[in-house]
C-alpha positions as CSV (number, residue, x, y, z in Angstrom):
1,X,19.3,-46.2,-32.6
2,X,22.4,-47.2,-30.5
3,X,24.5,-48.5,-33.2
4,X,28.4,-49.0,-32.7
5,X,30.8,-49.3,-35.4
6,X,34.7,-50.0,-35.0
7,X,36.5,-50.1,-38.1
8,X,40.1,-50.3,-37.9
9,X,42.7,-50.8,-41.1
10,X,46.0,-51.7,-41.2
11,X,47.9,-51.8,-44.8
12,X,51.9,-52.5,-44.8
13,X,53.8,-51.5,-48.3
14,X,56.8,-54.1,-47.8
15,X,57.8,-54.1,-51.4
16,X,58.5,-51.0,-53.8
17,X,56.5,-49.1,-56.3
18,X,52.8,-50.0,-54.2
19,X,49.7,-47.8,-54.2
20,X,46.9,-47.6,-52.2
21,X,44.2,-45.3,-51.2
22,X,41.6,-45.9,-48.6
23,X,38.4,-43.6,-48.7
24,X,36.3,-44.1,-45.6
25,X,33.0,-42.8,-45.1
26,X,30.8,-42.9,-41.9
27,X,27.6,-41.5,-40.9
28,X,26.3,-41.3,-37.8
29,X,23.0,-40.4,-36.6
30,X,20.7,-40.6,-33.4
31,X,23.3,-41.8,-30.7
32,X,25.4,-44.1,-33.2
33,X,29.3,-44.3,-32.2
34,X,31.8,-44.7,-35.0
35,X,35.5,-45.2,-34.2
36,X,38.0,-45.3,-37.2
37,X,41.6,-46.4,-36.3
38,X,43.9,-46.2,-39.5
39,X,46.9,-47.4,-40.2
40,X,49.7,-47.7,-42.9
41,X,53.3,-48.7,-42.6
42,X,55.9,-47.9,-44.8
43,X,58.7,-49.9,-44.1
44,X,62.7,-49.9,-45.9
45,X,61.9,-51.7,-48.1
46,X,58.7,-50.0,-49.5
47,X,60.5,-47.3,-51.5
48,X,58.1,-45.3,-54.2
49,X,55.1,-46.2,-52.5
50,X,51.9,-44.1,-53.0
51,X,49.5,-44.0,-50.0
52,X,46.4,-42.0,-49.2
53,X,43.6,-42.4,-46.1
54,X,41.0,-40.2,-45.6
55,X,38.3,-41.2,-43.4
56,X,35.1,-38.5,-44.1
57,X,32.3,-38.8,-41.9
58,X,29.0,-36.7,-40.9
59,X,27.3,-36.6,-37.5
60,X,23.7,-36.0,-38.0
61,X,22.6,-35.6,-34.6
62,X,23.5,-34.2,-30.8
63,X,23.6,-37.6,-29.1
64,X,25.9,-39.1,-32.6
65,X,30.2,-39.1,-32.4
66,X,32.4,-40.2,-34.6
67,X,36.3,-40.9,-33.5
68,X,38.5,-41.0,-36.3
69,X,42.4,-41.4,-36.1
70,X,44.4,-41.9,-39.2
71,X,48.2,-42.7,-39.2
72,X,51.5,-43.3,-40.7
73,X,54.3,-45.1,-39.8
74,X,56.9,-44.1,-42.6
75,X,60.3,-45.6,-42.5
76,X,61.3,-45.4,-46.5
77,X,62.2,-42.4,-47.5
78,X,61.5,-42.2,-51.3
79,X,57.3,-42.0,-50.3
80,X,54.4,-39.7,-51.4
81,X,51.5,-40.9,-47.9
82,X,48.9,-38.5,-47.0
83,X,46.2,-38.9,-44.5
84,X,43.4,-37.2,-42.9
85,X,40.2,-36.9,-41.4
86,X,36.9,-34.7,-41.2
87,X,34.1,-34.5,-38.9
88,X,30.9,-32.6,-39.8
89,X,27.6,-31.9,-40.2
90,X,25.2,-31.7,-43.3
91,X,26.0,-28.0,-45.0
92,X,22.6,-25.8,-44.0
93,X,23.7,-23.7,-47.5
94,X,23.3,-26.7,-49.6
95,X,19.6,-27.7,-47.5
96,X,19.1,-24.2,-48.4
97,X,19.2,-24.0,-51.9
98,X,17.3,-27.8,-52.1
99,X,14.9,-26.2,-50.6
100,X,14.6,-23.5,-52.3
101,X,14.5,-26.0,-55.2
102,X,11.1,-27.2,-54.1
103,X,12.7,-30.3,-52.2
104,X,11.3,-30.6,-48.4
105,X,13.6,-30.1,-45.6
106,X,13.7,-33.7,-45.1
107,X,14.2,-35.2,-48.7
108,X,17.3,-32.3,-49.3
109,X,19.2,-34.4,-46.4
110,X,17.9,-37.2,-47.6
111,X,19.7,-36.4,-51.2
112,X,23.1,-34.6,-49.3
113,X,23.5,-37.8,-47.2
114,X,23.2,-40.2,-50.4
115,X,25.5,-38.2,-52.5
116,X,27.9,-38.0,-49.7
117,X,27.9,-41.9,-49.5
C-alpha cells in the first residue's frame, strides 16, 4: 500500500553524565516511504554524556525506500556519541536455510521480518 512515515527525533544532553540510546526500526514494503531524520545535541555543558542512534530498516520490495539520516551536533568535548544507519533487504542465506528447515518461502520472511522487529 502507499504508506508514508516521517519520524524525526531530536534529544539535547544539557546537563552532565546523561545516556541515551535510540534504536529505530523501519520496514517498508510495496511502495511504503519511510524518512528518519535524527538528531542529538551535545551542548558545553553536557560533559560525560553517552549517546547512541542507529536507525535499522529493511526494504522489502522494488517500489519501497527508506531515507534515513542520523546526526550529531557535539559541542562537549568529554563525550562517547555514535550514530548510524542501515538499509537492506531480507538475507536470501537465512530464507535459505528456513527453507531448508521445512518453512515455506513465505512463512521464513514472515519469521526474519518478526525477529528483526
Amino acid at each position: 500500500s502507499d504508506q508514508n512515515l516521517d519520524l524525526r527525533t531530536a534529544l539535547t544532553h544539557s546537563s552532565p553524565d546523561a545516556d541515551s540510546a535510540q534504536d529505530i526500526r523501519n520496514v517498508a514494503a510495496e511502495n511504503a516511504r519511510l524518512v528518519f531524520k535524527g538528531r542529538i545535541d551535545v551542548p558545553q555543558l553536557g560533559q560525560r554524556t553517552n549517546a547512541d542512534q542507529l536507525c535499522r530498516s529493511l526494504v522489502l520490495d522494488d517500489g519501497a525506500a527508506v531515507d534515513a539520516m542520523p546526526s550529531l551536533e557535539i559541542v562537549a568535548d568529554d563525550v562517547k556519541c555514535t550514530h548510524g544507519a542501515t538499509v537492506a533487504d531480507l538475507d536470501e542465506e537465512s530464507i535459505f536455510y528456513l527453507e531448508s528447515r521445512g518453512l515455506a518461502r513465505a512463512d521464513a520472511r514472515a519469521l526474519l521480518i518478526k525477529a528483526f522487529c
